[in-house]
ROKOL-345045 format. One record per residue (C-alpha): residue in one letter; x, y, z. Coordinates in steps of 0.02 Angstrom, whole numbers, always signed. Layout:
<rec residuo="A" X="X" Y="Y" Z="Z"/>
...
END
This chain:
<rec residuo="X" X="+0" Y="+0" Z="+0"/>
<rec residuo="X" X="+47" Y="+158" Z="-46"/>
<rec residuo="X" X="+79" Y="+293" Z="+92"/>
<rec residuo="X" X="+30" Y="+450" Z="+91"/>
<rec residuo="X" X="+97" Y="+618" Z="+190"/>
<rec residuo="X" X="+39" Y="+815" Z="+195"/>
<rec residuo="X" X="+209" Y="+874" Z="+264"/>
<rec residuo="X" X="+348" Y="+799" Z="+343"/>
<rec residuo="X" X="+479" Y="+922" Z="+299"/>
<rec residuo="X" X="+526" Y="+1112" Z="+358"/>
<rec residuo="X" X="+590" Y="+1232" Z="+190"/>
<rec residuo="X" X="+747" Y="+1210" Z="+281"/>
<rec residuo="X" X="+780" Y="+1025" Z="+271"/>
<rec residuo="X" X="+809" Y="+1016" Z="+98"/>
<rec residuo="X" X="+968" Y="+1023" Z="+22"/>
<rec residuo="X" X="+945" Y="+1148" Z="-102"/>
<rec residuo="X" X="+869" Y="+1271" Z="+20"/>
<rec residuo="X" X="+938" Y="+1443" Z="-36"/>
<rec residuo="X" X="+1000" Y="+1380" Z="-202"/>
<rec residuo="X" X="+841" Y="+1385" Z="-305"/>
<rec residuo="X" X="+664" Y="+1483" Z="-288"/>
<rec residuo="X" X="+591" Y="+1436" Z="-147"/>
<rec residuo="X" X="+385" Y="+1445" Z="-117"/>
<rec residuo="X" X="+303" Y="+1583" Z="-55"/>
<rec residuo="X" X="+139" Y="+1629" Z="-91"/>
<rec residuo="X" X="+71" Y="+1752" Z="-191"/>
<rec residuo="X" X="-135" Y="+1841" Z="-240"/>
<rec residuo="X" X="-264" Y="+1745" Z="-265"/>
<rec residuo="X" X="-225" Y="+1585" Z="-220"/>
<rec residuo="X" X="-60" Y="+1571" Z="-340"/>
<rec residuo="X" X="+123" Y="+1530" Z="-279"/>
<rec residuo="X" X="+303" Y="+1555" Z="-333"/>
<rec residuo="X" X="+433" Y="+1412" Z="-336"/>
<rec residuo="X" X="+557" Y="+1313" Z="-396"/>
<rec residuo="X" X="+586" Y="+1301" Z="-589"/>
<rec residuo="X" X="+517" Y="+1151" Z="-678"/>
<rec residuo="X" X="+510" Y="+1132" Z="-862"/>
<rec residuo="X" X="+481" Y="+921" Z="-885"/>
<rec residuo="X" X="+329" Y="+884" Z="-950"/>
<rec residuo="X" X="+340" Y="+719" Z="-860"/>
<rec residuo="X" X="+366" Y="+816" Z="-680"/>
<rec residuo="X" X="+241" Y="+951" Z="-723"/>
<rec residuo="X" X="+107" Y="+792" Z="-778"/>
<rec residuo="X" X="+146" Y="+720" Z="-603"/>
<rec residuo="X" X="+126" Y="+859" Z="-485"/>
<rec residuo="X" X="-38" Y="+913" Z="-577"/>
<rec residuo="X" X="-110" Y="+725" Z="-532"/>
<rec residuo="X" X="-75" Y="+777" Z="-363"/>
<rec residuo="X" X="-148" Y="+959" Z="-386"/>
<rec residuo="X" X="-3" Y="+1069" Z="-395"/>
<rec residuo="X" X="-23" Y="+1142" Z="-594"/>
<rec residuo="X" X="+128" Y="+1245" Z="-663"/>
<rec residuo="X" X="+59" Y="+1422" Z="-714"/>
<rec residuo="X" X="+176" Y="+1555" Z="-820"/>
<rec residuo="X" X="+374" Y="+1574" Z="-762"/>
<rec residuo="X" X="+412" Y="+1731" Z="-675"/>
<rec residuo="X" X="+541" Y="+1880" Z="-706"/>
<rec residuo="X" X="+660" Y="+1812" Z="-563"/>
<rec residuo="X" X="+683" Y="+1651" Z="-634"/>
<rec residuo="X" X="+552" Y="+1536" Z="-542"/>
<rec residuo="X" X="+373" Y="+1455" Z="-597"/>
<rec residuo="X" X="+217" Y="+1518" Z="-534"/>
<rec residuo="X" X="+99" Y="+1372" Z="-479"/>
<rec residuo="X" X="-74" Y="+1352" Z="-437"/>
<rec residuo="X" X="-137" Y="+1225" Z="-310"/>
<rec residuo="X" X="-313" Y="+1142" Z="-349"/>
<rec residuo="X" X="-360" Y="+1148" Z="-170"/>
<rec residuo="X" X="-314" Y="+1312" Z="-86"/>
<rec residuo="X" X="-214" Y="+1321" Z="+93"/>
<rec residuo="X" X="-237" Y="+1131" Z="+78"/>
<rec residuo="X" X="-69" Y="+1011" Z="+82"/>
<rec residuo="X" X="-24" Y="+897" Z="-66"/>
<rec residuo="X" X="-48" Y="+706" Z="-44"/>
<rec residuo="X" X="+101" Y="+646" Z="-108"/>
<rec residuo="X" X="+170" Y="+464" Z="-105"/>
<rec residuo="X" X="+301" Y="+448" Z="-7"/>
<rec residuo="X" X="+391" Y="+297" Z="-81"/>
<rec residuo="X" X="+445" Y="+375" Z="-237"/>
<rec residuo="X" X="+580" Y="+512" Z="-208"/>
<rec residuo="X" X="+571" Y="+579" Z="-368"/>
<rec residuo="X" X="+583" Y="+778" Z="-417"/>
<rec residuo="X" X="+401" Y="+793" Z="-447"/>
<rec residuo="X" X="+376" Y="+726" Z="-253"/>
<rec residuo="X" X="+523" Y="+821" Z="-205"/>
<rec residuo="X" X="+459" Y="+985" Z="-257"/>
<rec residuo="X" X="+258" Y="+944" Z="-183"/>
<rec residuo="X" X="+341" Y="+926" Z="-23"/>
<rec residuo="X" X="+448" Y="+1084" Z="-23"/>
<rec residuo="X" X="+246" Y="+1177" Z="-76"/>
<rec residuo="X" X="+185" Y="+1078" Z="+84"/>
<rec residuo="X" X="+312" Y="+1142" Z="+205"/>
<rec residuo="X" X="+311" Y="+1309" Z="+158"/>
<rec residuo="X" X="+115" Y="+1296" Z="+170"/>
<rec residuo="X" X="+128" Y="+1242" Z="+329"/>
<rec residuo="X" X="+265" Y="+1390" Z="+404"/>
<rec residuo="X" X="+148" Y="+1489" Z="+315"/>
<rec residuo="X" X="-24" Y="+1451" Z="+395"/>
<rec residuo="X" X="+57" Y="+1395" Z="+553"/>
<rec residuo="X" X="-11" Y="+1469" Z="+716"/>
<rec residuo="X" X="+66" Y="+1662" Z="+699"/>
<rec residuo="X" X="+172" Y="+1695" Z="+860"/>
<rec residuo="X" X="+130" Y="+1822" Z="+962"/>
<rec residuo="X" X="+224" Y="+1957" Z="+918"/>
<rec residuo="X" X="+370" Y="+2037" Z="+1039"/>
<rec residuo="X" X="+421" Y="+2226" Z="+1055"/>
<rec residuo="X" X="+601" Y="+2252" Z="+1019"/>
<rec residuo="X" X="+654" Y="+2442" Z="+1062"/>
<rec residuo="X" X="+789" Y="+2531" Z="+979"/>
<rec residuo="X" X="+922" Y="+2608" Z="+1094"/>
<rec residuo="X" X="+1037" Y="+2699" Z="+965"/>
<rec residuo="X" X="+1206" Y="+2753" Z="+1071"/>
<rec residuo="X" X="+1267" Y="+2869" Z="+894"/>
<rec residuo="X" X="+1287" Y="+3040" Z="+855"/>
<rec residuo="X" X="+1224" Y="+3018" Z="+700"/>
<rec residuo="X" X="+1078" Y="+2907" Z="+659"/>
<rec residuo="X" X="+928" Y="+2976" Z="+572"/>
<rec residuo="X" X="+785" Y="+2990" Z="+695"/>
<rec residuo="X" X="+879" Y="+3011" Z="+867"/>
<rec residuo="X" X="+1064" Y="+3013" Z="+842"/>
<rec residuo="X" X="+1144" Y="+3073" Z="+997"/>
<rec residuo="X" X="+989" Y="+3092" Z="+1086"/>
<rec residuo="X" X="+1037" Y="+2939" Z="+1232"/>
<rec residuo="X" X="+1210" Y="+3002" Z="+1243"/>
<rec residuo="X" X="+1183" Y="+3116" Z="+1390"/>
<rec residuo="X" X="+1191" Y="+3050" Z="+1573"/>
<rec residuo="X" X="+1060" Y="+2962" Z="+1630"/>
<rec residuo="X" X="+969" Y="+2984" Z="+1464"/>
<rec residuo="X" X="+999" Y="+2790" Z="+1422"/>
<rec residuo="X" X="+927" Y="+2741" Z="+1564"/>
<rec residuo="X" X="+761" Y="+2827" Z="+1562"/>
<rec residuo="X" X="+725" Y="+2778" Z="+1377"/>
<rec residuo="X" X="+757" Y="+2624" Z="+1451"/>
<rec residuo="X" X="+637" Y="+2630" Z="+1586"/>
<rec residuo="X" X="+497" Y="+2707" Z="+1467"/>
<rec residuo="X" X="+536" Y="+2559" Z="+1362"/>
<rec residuo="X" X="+517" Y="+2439" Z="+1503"/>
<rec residuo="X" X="+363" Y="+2529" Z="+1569"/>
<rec residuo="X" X="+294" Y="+2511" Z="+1365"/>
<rec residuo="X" X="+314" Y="+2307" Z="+1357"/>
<rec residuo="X" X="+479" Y="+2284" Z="+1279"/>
<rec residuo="X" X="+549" Y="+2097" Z="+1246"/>
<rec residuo="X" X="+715" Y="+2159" Z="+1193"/>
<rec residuo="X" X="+824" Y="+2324" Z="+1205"/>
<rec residuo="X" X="+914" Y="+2336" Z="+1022"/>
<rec residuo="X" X="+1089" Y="+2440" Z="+1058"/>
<rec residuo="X" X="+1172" Y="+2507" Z="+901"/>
<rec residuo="X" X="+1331" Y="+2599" Z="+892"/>
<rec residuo="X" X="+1353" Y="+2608" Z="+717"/>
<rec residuo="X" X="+1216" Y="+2707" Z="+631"/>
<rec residuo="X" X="+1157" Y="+2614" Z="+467"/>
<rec residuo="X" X="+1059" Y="+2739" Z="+366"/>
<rec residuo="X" X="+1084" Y="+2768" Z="+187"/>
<rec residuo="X" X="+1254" Y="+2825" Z="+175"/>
<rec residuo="X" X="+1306" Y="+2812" Z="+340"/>
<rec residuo="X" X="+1516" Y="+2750" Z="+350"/>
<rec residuo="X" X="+1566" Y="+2612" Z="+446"/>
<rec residuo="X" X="+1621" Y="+2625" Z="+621"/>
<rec residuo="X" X="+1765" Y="+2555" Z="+683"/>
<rec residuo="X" X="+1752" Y="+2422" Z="+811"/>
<rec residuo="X" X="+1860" Y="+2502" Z="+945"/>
<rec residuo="X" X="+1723" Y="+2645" Z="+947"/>
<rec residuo="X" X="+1567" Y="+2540" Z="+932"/>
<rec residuo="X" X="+1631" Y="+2439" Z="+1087"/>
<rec residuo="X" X="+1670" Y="+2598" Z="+1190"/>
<rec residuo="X" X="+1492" Y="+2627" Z="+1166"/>
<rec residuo="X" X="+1432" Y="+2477" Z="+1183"/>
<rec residuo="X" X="+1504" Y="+2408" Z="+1341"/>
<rec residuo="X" X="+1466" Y="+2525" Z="+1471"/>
<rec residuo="X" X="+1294" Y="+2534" Z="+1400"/>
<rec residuo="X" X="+1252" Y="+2322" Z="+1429"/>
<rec residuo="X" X="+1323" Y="+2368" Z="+1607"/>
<rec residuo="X" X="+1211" Y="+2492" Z="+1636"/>
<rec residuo="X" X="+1050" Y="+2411" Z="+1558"/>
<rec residuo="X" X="+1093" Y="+2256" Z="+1622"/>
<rec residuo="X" X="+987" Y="+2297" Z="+1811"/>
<rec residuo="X" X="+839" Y="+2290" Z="+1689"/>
<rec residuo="X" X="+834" Y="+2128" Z="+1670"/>
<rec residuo="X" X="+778" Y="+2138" Z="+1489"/>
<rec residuo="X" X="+864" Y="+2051" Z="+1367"/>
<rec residuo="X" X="+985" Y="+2142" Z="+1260"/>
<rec residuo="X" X="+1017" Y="+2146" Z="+1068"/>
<rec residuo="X" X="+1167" Y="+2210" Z="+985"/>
<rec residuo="X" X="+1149" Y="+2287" Z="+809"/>
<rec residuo="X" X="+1308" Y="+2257" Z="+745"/>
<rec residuo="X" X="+1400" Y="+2192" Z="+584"/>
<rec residuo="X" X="+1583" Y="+2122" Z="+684"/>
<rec residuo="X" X="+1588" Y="+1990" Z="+754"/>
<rec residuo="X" X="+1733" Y="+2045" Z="+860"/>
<rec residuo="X" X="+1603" Y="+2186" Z="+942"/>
<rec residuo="X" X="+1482" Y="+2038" Z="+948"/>
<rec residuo="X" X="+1589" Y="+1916" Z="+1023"/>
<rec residuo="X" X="+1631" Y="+2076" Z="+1159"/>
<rec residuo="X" X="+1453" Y="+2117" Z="+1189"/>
<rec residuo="X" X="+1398" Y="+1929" Z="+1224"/>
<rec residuo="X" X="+1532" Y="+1919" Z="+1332"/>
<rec residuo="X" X="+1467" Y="+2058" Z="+1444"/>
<rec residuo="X" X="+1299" Y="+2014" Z="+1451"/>
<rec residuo="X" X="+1207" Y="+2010" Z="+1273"/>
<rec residuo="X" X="+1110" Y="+1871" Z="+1222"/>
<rec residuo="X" X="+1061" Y="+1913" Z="+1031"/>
<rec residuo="X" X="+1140" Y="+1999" Z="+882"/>
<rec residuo="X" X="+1066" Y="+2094" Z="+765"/>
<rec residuo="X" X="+1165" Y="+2089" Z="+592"/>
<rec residuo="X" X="+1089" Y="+2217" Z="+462"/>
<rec residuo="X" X="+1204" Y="+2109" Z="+319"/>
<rec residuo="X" X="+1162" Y="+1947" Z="+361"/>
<rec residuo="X" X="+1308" Y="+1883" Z="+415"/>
<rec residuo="X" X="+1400" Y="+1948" Z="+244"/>
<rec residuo="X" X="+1509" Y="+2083" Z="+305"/>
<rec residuo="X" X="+1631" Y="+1997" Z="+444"/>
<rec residuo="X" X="+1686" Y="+1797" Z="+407"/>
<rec residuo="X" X="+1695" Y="+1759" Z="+577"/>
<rec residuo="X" X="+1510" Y="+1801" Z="+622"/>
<rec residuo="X" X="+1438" Y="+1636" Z="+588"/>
<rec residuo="X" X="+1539" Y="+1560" Z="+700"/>
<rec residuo="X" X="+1534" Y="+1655" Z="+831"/>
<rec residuo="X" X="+1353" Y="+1666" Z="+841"/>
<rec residuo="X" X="+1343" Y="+1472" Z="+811"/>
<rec residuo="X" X="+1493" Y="+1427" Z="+968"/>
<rec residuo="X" X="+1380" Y="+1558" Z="+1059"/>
<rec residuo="X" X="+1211" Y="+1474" Z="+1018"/>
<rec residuo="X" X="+1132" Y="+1652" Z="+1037"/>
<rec residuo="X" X="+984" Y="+1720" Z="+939"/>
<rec residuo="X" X="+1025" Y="+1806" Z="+784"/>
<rec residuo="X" X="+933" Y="+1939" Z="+658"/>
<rec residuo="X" X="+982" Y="+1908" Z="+477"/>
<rec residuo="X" X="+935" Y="+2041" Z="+363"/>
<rec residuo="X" X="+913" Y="+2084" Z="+198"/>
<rec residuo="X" X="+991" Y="+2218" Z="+107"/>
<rec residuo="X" X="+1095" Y="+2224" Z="-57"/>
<rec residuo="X" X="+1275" Y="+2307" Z="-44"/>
<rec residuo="X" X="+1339" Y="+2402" Z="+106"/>
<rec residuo="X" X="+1218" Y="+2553" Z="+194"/>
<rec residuo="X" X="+1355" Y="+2675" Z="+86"/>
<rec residuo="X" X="+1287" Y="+2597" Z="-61"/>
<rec residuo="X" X="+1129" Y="+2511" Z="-35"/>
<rec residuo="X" X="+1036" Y="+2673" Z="-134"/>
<rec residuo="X" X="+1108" Y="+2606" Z="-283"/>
<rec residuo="X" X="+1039" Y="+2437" Z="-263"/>
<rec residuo="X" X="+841" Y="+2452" Z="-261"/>
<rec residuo="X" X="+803" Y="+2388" Z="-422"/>
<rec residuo="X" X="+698" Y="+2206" Z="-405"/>
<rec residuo="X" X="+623" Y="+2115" Z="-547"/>
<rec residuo="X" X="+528" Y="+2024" Z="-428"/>
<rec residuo="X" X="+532" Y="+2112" Z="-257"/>
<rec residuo="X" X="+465" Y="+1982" Z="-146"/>
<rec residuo="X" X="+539" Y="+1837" Z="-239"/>
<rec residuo="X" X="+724" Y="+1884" Z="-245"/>
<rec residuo="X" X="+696" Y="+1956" Z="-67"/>
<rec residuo="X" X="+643" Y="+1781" Z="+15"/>
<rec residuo="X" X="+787" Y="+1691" Z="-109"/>
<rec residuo="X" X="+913" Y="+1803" Z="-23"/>
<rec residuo="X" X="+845" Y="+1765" Z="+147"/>
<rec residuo="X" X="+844" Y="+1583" Z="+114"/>
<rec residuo="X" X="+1021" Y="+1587" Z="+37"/>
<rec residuo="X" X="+1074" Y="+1677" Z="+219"/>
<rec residuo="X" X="+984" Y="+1559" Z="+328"/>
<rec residuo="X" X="+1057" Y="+1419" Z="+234"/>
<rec residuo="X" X="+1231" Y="+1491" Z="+281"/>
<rec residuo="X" X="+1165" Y="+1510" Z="+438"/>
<rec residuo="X" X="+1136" Y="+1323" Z="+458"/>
<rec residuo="X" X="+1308" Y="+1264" Z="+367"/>
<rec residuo="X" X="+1375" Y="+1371" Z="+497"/>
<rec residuo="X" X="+1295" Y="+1284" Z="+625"/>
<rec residuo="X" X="+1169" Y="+1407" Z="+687"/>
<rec residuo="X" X="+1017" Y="+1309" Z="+740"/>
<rec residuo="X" X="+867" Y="+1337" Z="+661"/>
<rec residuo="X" X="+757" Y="+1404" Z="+803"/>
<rec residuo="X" X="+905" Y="+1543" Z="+832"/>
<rec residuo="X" X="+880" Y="+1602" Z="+647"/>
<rec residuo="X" X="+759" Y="+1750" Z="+632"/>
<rec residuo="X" X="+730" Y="+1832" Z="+465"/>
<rec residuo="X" X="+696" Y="+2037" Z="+408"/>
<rec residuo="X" X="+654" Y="+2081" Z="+252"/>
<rec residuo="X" X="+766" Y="+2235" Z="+254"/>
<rec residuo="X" X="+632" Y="+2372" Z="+249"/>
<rec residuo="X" X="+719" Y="+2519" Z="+175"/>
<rec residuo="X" X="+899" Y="+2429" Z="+164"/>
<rec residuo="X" X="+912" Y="+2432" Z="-37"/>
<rec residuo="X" X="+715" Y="+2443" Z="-35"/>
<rec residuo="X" X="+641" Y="+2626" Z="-114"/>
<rec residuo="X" X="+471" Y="+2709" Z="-34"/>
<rec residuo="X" X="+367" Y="+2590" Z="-151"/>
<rec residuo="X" X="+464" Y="+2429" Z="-107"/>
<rec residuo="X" X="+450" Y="+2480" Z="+68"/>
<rec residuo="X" X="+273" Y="+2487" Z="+67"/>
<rec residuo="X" X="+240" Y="+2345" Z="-22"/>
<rec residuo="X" X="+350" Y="+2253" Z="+107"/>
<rec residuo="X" X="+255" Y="+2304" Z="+243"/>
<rec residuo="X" X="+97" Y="+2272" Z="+164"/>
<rec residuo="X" X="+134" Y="+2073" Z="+114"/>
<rec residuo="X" X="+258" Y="+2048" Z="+255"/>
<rec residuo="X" X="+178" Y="+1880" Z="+301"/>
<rec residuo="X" X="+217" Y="+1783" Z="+149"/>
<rec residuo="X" X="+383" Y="+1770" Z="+198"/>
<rec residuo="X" X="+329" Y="+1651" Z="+354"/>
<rec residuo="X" X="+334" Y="+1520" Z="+210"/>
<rec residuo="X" X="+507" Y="+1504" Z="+240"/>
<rec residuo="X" X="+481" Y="+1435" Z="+414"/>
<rec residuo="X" X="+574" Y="+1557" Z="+528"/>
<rec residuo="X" X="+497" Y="+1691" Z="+633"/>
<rec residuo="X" X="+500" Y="+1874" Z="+547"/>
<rec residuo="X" X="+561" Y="+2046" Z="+622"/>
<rec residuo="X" X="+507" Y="+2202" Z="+541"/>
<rec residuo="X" X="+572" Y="+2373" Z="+567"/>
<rec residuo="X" X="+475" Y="+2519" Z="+495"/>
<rec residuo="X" X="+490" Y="+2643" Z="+645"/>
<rec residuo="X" X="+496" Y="+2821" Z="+588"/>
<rec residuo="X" X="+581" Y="+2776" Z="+416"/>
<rec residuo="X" X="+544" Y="+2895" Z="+260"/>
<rec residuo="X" X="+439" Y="+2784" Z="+169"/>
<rec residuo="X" X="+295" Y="+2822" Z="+292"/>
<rec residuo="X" X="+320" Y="+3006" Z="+255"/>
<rec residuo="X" X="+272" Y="+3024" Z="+64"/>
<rec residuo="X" X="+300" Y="+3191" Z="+70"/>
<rec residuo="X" X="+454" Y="+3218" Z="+158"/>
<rec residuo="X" X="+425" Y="+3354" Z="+249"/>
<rec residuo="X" X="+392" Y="+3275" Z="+435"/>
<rec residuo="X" X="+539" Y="+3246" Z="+559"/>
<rec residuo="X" X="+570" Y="+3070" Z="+596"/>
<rec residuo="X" X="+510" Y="+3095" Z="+765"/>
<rec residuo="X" X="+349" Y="+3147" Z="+710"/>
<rec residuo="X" X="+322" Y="+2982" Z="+595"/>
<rec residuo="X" X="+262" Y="+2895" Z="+759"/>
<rec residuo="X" X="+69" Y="+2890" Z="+710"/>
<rec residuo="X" X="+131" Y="+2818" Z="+544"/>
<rec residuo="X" X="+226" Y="+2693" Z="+605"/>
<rec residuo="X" X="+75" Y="+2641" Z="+717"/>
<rec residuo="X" X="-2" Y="+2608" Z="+591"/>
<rec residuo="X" X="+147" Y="+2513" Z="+498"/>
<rec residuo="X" X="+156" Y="+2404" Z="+651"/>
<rec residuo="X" X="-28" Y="+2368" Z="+669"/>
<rec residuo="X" X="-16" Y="+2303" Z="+469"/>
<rec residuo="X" X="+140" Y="+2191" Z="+515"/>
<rec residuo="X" X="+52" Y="+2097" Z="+655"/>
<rec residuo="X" X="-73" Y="+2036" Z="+599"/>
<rec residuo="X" X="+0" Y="+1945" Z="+453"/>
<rec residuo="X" X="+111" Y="+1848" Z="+607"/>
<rec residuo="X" X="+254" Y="+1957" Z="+604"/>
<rec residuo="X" X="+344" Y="+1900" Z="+760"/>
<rec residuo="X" X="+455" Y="+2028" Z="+827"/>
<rec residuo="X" X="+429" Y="+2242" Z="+794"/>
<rec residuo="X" X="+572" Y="+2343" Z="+809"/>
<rec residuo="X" X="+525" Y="+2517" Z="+838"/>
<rec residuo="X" X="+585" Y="+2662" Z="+944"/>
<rec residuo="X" X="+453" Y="+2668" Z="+1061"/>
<rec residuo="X" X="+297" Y="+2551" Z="+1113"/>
<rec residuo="X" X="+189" Y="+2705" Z="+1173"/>
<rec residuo="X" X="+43" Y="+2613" Z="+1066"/>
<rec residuo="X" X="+89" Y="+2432" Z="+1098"/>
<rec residuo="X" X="-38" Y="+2388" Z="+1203"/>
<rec residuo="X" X="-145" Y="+2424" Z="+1021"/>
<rec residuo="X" X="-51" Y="+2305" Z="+945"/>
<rec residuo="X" X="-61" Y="+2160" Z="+1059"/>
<rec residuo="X" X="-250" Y="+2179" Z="+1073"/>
<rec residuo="X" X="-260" Y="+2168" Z="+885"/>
<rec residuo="X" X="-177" Y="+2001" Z="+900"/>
<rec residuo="X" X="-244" Y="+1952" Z="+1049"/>
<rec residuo="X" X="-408" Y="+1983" Z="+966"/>
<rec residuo="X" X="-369" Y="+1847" Z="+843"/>
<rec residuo="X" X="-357" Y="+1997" Z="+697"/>
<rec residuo="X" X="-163" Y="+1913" Z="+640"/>
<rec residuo="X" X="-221" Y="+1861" Z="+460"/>
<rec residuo="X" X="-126" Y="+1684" Z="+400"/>
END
């Protein structure tokens, strides 16, 4: 007798995870995935009700299941590429309409002169410590410190500086008791700041820009933040071109995570951002923000960060500070497609966003 299974795979488990198009859903019932051009495999997968539609401008196939958010039945005695590529649809079904997580409050704690919404603004005494006690008071599940101010344009920093920042700030947040996050691209900073007390890092390149990162984070067995972005923030303005914006985007990701795991990073330590506004224009942005759950297809939890950035200011004549009502909003949109962690600047609305998932509003 022939045996049958819905899913008995994460996106992660197969081999070629991050080395060809991996599924994500799209409108209207459709899906992106893999490329397939044999008749034979095509023939196959439509007997199981997976039909190949029109191939798209990144590369991949668009496909159209017969029975919508319902897993393929597929044999699992014949390991063939047909079966191979149902079960890759039914795991990335299933981190897509899984439970959504409840989604965490990360606060940004910038300790820079020069950052874009409040550069300098915690460097004064004592002024570190009461943004962190607001943040406390607000619900925060993480305190992100940055010393190296990643806006469009922004230079590196060298590590020497970024850790005299850094280290007398963990020992004077850690009496908080909330866990800390480092936003930082060196892993010798990283290796510094989990030393003294961090417990997750927060790498804007994905573990790209230092060798050593992977490592580290995987001896550590900390949390980590991998996101996406094109280039270096010096250059990323020049790198915002997508043929397919949410198909390349979650290819990148996977091709990161999948370094991630050769690394030896487990998977439940791996937590994927879509870059909003890293090598992303206004419109990319947006559209980010407004489809941010389809990338819980690839099975990790999500972070988003849209505080106060100048997509939510079409105009451009607010002050960052004053893109707080915006951002709200931003926020409110991420949640409820399962977005698990928010990183903002402040959680003065939170309690608005955890009643709209509490209130079972987070849309699968």
């Amino acid at each position: 007798m022939t045996r049958y299974t819905a899913a008995v795979a994460r996106p992660w488990d197969f081999s070629d995870f991050g080395k060809e198009p991996v599924f994500l859903p799209l409108e209207e019932g459709w899906w992106r995935g893999p490329r397939e051009n044999d008749p034979a495999i095509l023939e196959s997968l439509a007997e199981v009700g997976l039909a190949s539609g029109p191939p798209r401008a990144d590369g991949s196939n668009s496909w159209r299941p017969s029975r919508i958010g319902e897993p393929l039945a597929v044999a699992i005695d014949h390991p063939t590429r047909a079966f191979e590529i149902a079960r890759k649809y039914n795991a990335a079904l299933e981190g897509f309409f899984a439970p959504p997580p409840f989604p965490s409050f990360m606060a940004i704690l910038n300790l820079t002169e020069d950052s874009f919404s409040d550069g300098g603004a915690l460097l004064p005494a004592g002024a570190l410590e009461e943004a962190a006690t607001l943040r406390k008071a607000e619900g925060a599940s993480w305190l992100d410190l940055g010393a190296e101010s990643t806006r469009p344009g922004a230079a590196p920093v060298e590590d020497s500086i970024q850790s005299e920042r850094l280290l007398p700030a963990i020992e004077r947040l850690l009496p908080f008791q909330i866990p800390l996050s480092v936003d930082t691209r060196s892993a010798k900073v990283a290796e510094a700041c989990l030393d003294a007390g961090a417990t997750m890092i927060n790498d804007v390149s994905g573990l790209t820009h230092d060798p050593a990162m992977a490592g580290l984070i995987a001896e550590k067995g900390c949390p980590v933040v991998l996101m996406h972005m094109r280039g270096t923030p010096s250059t990323m303005v020049d790198h915002t071109d997508y043929s397919d914006l949410f198909g390349e985007v979650a290819d990148e990701l996977a091709t990161r995570a999948r370094a991630a795991l050769d690394a030896g990073i487990h998977p439940d330590r791996i937590i994927l951002d879509p870059g909003i506004g890293f090598a992303k224009d206004s419109r990319s942005s947006c559209a980010l923000v407004e489809g941010a759950g389809a990338f819980r297809a690839l099975g990790f939890d999500i972070l988003l960060g849209p505080s106060r950035k100048s997509f939510l200011d079409p105009s451009g004549l607010l002050d960052p500070s004053d893109r707080d009502a915006s951002t709200l909003e931003a926020a409110l949109t991420c949640a409820r497609q399962g977005v698990a962690v928010l990183r903002l600047h402040n959680g003065r609305k939170w309690d608005s966003i955890r009643k709209a998932a509490r209130a079972g509003e987070v849309l699968a």
